[in-house]
N, C-alpha and C positions, 0 to 999 in steps of 0.2 A: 386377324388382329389379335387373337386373345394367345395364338401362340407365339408373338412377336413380343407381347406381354411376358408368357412364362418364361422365354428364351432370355429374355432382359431381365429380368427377376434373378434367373439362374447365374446370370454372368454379377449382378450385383453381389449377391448370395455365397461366388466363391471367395474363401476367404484367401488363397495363395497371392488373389491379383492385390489385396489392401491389407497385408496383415501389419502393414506397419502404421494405419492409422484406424486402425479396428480394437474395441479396446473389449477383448473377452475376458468375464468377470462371472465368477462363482455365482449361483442366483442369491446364496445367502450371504455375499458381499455386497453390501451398498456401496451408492456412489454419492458423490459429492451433489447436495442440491443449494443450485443459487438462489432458490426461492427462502429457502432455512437462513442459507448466508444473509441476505437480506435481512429476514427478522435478527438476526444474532448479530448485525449491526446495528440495526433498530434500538434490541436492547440495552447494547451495549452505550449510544448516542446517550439513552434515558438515562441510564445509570451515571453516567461519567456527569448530564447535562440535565441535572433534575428539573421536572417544569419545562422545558425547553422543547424534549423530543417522547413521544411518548404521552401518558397521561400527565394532563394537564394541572389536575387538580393536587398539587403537592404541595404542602405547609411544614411547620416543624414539629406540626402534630402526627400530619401522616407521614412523613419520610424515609422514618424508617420501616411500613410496611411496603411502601412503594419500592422503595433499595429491595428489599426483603422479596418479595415478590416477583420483582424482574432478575435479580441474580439467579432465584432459582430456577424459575427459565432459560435463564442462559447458559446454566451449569447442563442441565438435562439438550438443550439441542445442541450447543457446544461441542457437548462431549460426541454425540454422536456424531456431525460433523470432523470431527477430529480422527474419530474411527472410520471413518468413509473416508478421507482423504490418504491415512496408514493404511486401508487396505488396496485402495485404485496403486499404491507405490509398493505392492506386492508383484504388480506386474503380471498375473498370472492367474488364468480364472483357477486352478490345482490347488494355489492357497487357500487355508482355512482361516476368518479375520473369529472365530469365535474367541480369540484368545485375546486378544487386544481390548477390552472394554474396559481394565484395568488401567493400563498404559491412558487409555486414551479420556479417560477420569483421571486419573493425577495430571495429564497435560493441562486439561481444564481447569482444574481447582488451582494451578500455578497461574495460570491465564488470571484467573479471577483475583488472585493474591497480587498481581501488580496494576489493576486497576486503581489505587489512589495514588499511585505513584503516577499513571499515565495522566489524571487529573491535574496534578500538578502540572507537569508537560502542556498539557492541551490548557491549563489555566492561560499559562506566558505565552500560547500562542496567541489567543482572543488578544493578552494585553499589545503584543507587538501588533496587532492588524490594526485596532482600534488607537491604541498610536501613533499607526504609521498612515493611516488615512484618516487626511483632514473632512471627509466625507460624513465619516461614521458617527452617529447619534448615540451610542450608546454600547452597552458589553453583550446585550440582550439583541441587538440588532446585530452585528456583528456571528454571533453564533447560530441566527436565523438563518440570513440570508448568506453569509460569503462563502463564497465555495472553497476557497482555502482551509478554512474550518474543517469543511466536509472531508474535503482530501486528505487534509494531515489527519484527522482522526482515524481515515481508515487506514492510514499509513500508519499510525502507529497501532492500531489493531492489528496489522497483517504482519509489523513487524518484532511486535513481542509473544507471536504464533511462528514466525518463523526462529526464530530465539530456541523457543522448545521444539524445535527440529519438527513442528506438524509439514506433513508434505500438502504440497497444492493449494490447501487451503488459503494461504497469506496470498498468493499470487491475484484467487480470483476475487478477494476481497480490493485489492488493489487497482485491479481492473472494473471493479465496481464504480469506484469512484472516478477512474478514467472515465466511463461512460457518462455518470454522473455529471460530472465537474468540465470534463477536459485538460484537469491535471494529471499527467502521467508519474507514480512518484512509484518505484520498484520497492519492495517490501525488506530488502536487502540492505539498501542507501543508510547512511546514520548521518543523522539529526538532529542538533544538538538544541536548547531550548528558545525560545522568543522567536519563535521562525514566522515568517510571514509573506505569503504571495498577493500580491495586487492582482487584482482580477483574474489572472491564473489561464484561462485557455490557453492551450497551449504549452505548457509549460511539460518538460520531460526532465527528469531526476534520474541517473544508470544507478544500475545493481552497486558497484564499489563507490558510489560518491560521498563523499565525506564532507557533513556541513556544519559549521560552529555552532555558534550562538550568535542569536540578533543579527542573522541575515536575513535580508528585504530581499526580495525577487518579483519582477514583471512579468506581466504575460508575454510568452512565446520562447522563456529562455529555453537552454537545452545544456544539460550538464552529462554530456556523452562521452563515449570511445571512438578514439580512430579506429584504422583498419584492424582488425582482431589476430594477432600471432596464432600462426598453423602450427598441431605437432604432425610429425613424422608421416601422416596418413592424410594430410592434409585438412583436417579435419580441425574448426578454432578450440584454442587451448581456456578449459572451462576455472572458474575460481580463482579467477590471480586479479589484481590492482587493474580499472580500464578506466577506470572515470576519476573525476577531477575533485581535489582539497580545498575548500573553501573555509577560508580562517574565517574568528570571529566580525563583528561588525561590518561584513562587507552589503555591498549595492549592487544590484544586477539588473542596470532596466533593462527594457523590453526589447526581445528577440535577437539578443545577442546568445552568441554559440562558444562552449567552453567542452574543449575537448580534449581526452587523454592522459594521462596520470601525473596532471600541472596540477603545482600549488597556488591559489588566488590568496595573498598573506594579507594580514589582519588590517582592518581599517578601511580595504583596497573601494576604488568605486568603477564598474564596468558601466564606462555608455551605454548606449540602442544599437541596434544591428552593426554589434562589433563581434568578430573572432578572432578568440582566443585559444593558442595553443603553446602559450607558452608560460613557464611563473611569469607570477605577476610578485612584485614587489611591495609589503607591506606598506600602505598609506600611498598607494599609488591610484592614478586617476585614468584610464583608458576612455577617450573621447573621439569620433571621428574627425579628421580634418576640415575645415572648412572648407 
C-alpha cells in the first residue's frame, strides 16, 4: 500500500504530465489571496457605504476617522494584492517581483483617488433599484439587502482595477460576487449610470457589453456572444467587440437572451424568455406572441 502511495505521489509530482496548469512561482513571489480580497472588498463596501458595511458606529463626528482608518487599510492590502496579482502575470517562478512595490503602490493610490467618483456611480445605482421596486422601503434597505448592490459594487471595484491594467485581481473580485449574488457581471463590461437588476440570479453580463444609463434588468438575463471567430490556428480570436450595446432607458425582463455585437437602441423594452440576436430598434417593444 505505502508504495502504491509513493508511486501516485511521484506520477502527481511530475511536472511534464501538468505543466500547463501548475503554476510555479518564485517563494519570494506572492499569490493572490481571496481571503485579503474579501477584506479589500469589505473595506472598500465601508468606505464607499459609511454606517452600512463595516463599523457601525459612524456620525459626522467620527467619519472622518472611520474614512481615515479604512483607507489606510486598504491602501496597505490593496497594494499588496496588486503586487501578487503583477507577479502571478510574470508567469514564471525565474522572475524577481521585488521590483514592483512601487508600481504596485501607485496603482493603489489611483484606485483610491477614484473612489468618490465610483460613490457617485454606486449613489444612482441604490436610486434606480429603490425606484424601480415598488417593494423597497427605503435607501438603507436597498443597500443592505439587494444583491444587485452587491454585484455592481464589486463590478465596479474590479473594473476600475482593471482600468490600471492590475492582472487577475478584477476578475476574482468579480467572481466573488458571482458566488455571492449569482450575478455574473465580467469586470470588462461598461456601465453606464442608474443601473439596476431586480433580484438578479442569474443574470450574466460578457466582457465587451456595453450598457447606457437607466437600464432595468431581470433575473436570468444574459448579455452574451455567439460562436467565437477562430484565427488561423484555430484557436478564438481574443479582445475584439462579442457582446451586445444596450442604449439608454432600455427593459430587459427575465431570462431573455441577447447575443452578439447587436445594438438594443434607446427607449427599447425586451419581453421574458425572448432571443435576441438581432438590433433592436430605438423605442421598440419585443414581446412574445400569444
Amino acid at each position: 500500500m505505502n508504495k502504491k502511495i509513493l508511486e501516485t505521489i511521484e506520477k502527481l509530482a511530475d511536472i511534464e504530465s501538468f505543466k500547463d496548469i501548475c503554476h510555479l512561482q518564485n517563494h519570494s513571489n506572492p499569490n493572490p489571496s481571496v481571503d485579503v480580497l474579501n477584506e479589500i472588498v469589505h473595506l472598500t463596501r465601508a468606505v464607499l457605504f459609511p454606517g452600512y458595511f463595516g463599523d457601525a458606529d459612524v456620525n459626522s463626528r467620527t467619519m472622518l476617522y472611520h474614512i481615515g482608518v479604512n483607507v489606510d487599510r486598504l491602501f496597505i492590502l490593496l497594494s499588496s494584492q496588486i503586487k501578487a496579482g503583477l507577479c502571478f502575470d510574470l508567469r514564471s517562478e525565474k522572475n524577481d517581483c521585488t521590483l514592483l512595490d512601487i508600481t504596485a503602490n501607485e496603482k493603489a493610490v489611483s484606485f483610491i483617488d477614484q473612489l468618490p467618483g465610483m460613490r457617485e456611480k454606486l449613489h444612482t445605482d441604490v436610486i434606480a433599484a429603490y425606484n424601480g421596486d415598488p417593494a423597497a422601503k427605503s435607501f438603507g434597505e436597498v443597500i443592505f439587502c439587494y444583491p444587485s448592490i452587491r454585484a455592481i459594487c464589486n463590478y465596479r471595484i474590479a473594473n476600475a482595477l482593471l482600468k490600471l491594467e492590475v492582472p487577475l485581481i478584477p476578475r476574482i473580485i468579480a467572481e466573488m460576487a458571482h458566488s455571492e449574488t449569482g450575478i455574473d457581471i465580467h469586470p470588462g463590461a461598461t456601465i453606464g449610470d442608474y443601473f439596476t437588476i431586480d433580484h438578479g440570479t442569474g443574470v450574466v453580463i460578457g466582457e465587451t457589453a456595453i450598457i447606457g444609463d437607466n437600464v432595468k434588468m431581470y433575473q436570468g438575463v444574459t448579455l452574451g456572444a455567439k460562436s467565437f471567430p477562430l484565427d488561423e490556428n484555430g484557436n478564438p480570436i481574443k479582445g475584439i467587440q462579442r457582446h451586445p450595446r444596450i442604449g439608454d432607458n432600455v427593459i430587459i425582463y427575465s431570462n431573455s437572451t441577447i447575443l452578439g455585437t447587436i445594438t438594443v437602441g434607446d427607449g427599447a423594452v425586451i419581453g421574458g424568455n425572448i432571443w435576441v440576436d438581432t438590433d433592436v430598434p430605438p423605442g421598440a417593444k419585443l414581446v412574445q406572441r400569444k
